[in-house]
N, C-alpha and C positions, 0 to 999 in steps of 0.2 A: 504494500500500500504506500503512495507518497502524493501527497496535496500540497497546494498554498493558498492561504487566504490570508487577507490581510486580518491584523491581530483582533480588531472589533468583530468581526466576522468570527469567530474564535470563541473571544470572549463572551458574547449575547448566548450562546444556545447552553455554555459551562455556565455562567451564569444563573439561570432557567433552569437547571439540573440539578446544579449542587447540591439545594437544599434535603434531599431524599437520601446523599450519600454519607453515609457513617464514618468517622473516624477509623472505629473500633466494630471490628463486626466480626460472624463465628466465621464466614466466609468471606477467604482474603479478597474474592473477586467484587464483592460486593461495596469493597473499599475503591473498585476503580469504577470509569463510566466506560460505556462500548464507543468506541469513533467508527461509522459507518463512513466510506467515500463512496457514492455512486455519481455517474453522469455528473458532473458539476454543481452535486447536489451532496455538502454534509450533512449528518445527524449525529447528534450524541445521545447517550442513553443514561438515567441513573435509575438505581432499584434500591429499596430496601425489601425485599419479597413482600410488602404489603400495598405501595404505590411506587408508579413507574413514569418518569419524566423520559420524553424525548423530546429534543428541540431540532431544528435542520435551518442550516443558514448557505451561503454560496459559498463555492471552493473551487479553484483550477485544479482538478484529479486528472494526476497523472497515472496513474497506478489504482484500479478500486481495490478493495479490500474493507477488512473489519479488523479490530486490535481493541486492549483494552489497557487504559492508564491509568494511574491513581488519580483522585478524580481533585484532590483539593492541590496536590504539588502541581497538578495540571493549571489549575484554574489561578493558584498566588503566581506562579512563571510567566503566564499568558498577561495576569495580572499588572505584573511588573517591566512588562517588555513598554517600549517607547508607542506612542499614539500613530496610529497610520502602517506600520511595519507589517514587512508582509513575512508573514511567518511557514516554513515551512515544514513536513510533518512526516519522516518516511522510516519504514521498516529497515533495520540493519540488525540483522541474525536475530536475535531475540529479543532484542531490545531496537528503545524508537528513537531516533534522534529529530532533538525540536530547534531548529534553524532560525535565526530572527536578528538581519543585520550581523554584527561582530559577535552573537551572541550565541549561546552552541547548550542543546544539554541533553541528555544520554538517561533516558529515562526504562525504567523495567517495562515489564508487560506480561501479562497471561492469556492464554487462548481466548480467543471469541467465543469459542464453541462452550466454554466454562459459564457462560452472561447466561443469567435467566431473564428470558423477554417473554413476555404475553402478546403473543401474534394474534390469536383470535379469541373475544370475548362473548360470542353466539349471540351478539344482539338481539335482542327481541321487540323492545323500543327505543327508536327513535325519535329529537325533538329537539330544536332551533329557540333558542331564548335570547335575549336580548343580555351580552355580558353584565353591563350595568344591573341589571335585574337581581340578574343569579349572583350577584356580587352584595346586593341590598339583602339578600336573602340571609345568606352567610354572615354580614354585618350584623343583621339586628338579633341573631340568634346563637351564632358558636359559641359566647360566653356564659351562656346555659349547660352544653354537654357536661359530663360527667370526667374526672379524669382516675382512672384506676380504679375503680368498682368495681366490685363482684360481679355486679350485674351489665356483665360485658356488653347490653344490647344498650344500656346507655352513655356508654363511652364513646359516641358519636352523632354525626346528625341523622334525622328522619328526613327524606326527600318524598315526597307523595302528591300526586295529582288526584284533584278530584273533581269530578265536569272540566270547568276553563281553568282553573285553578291548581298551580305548582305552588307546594305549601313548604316551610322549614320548618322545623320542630324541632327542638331542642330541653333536652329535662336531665337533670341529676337527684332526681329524687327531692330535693327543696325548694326549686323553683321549674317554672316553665319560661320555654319562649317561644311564641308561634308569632310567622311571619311570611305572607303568601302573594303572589303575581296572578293576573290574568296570561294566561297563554292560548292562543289560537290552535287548534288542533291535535288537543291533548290525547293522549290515552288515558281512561280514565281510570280508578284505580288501582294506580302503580304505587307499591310504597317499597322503599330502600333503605340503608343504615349505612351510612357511609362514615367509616372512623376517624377518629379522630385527627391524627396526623395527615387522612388525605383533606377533609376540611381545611385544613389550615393551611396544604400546600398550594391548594384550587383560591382560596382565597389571598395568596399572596401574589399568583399569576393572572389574576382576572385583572381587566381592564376595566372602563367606563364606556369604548363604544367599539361597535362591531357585537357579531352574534358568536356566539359558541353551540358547536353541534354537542349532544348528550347522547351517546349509547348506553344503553340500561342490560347488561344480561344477564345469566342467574346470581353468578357471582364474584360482577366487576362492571364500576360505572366505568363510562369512556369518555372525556370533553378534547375535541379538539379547540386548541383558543389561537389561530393565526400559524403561525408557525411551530408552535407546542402541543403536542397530546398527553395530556393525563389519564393513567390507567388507574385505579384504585381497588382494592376488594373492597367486599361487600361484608360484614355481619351480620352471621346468619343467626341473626334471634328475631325474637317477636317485639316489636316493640311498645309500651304501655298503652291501653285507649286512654288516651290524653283527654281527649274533648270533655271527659268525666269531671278533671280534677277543676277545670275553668268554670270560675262561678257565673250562671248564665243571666241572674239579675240581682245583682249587689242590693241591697234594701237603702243603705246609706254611703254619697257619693262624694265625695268632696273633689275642689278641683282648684288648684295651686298655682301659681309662675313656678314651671318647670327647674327654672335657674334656682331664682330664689329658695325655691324649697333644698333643689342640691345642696348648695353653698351650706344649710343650716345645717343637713342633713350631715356634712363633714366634716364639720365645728363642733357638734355635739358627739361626733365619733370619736372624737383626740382622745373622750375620757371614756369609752367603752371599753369592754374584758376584751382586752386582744384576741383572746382564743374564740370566746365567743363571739363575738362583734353584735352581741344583742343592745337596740335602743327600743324604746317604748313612746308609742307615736296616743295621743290621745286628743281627740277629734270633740272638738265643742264649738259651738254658734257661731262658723265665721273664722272659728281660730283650732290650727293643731300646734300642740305643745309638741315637742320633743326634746328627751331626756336620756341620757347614760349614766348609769353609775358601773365602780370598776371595784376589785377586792382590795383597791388602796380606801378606799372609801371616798371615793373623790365624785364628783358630781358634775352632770352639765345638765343646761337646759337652756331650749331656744326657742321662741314661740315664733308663727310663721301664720299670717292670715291670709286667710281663705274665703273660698264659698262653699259653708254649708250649713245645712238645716238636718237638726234632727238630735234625737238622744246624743250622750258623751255616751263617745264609747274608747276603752282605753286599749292596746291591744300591741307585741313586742313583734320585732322583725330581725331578723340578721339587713344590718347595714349595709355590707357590701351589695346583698342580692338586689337594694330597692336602687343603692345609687352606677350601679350594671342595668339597670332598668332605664331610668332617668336618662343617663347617657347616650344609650340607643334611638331614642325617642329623638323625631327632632320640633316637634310643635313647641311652641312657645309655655304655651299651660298644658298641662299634667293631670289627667281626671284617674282618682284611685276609688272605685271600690269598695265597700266594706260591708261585709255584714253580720259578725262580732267575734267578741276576743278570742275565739277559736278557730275562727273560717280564713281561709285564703284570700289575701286582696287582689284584687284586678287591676291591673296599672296599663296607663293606655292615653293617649291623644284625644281630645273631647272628637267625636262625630267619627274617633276611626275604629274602623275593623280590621284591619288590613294587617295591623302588629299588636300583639298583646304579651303583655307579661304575669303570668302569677307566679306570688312570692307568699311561702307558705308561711304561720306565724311561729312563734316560738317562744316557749315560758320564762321568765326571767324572775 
């Protein structure tokens, strides 16, 4: 195999890969990426056996072939070579030599044939999104999944179409977060568990415009986004009927500036049990208090007015999960929910449906 491209040409698809590839893995190949050259056409490969980046950018192939390099001494070299430099890439006995101006390095390699790639994922659905979209999706919901749980089927996100509608779901057992698009020519219900680490990779390759195609098959999603495809498996569990735990009409609503209530909301947390992170919100005519105390004995409290009507009702939250909430959110005012000091609040944009959060309570 021997190519040249110049060094951005190089850099963009190592780039777009890296993030999959390990340090430290049980298999040494898993520590390199695959360099494919066809026709004037590179691609590079990275796996962790769970998700699978391949990017493909232009190349002068003189020589096709496949080899496999370590995939981050690859990427800091490539990294550090001069702007414009056309770098060249060719096989010498068993090892690769990486050309670049006065610059020379002799790097290892393992067979191609040792790369585990997923050629075919037996599609079954097909479906065209709007990246922006599927990027909104991700945004208002991954900080819900579960991270290490027993209950492996929450360690990821739900992806599920229902009629026009592609929904995100996301739960750890203490909170939800659901958050859904209209899509034109859905299949309708499709649902999937997509884990956690491909979540996170799909969402740091998505863009704002342009579409990505989505292949669904028994088990491994597929997005192409431009010049990158993502492979990911799938978790094969069941996941909760959610729609259960979402309170369907709160009895008592209040409804906040968004901001303002933030801000209190993280002034009154400097003195909550670290471990815990429990504050206690209590909702009276127009005004909710909110209060921490910690095992120093130390106190806070910040009152924040509102709109609402109706009984006090007092009732504890883990902090983090409301202000994970609030951040998501982007309307100005904040309508929560309540319907008492046992039941799950509903936090949500006044008139939307579209994103919602519950945040289940907890005794202090």
């Amino acid at each position: 195999m021997k190519l040249t491209a110049p060094r951005e040409d190089l850099l963009a698809p190592l780039q777009d890969v890296i993030g999959v590839v390990e340090r430290r893995q049980t298999m040494p190949v898993l520590a390199n990426v695959l360099v494919s050259a066809r026709e004037n056409r590179l691609s590079i490969t990275g796996t962790d056996l769970e998700v699978e980046l391949l990017a493909t950018s232009h190349a002068n192939v003189q020589q096709i072939g496949d080899i496999t390099l370590p995939g981050r001494k690859l990427l800091d070299i490539v990294r550090a070579l001069p702007e414009n430099v056309p770098v060249t890439l060719s096989m010498e006995g068993e090892r690769v030599s990486l050309r670049a101006g006065r610059s020379r390095f002799t790097l290892s390699s393992l067979p191609a044939a040792e790369f585990p790639v997923i050629e075919d994922i037996n599609a079954q659905v097909s479906l065209s999104v709007e990246q922006g979209e599927l990027r909104r999706l991700i945004d208002k919901t991954h900080f819900s999944m579960a991270q290490q749980d027993v209950r492996y089927y929450l360690n990821g996100l739900l992806l599920e179409t229902e009629g026009q509608a592609l929904r995100a779901v996301a739960t750890d057992g203490h909170r939800l977060a659901v958050c859904e698009t209209q899509v034109e020519g859905l299949v309708s219900g499709q649902q999937v568990i997509v884990p956690r680490k491909g979540v996170l990779e799909l969402q740091r390759i998505l863009g704002t415009d342009g579409r990505v195609e989505l292949a669904i098959g028994d088990k491994h999603i597929r997005a192409q986004i431009g010049n990158i495809r993502f492979t990911s498996k799938l978790i094969d569990g069941r996941f909760p009927e959610y729609g259960r735990v979402i309170p369907t009409n709160p009895t008592r609503r209040v409804l906040a500036d968004r901001e303002v209530l933030r801000q209190s909301l993280q002034r009154t947390a400097i003195l909550s049990n670290e471990k815990y992170r429990g504050i206690r919100l209590t909702a009276r005519t127009n005004l909710l208090v909110v209060q921490a105390h910690n095992p120093d004995q130390e106190e806070a409290e910040d009152q924040v007015e509102v709109s609402y009507q109706g009984d006090e009702v007092e009732i504890g939250f883990n902090v983090n999960y409301l202000l994970d909430a609030l951040a998501a959110l982007e309307d100005e005012q904040v309508e929560i929910g309540l319907t008492d000091s046992s039941s799950s609040c509903l936090v949500h944009g006044p008139a939307v449906t579209h994103t919602r959060y519950v945040v289940m309570p907890m005794k202090l």
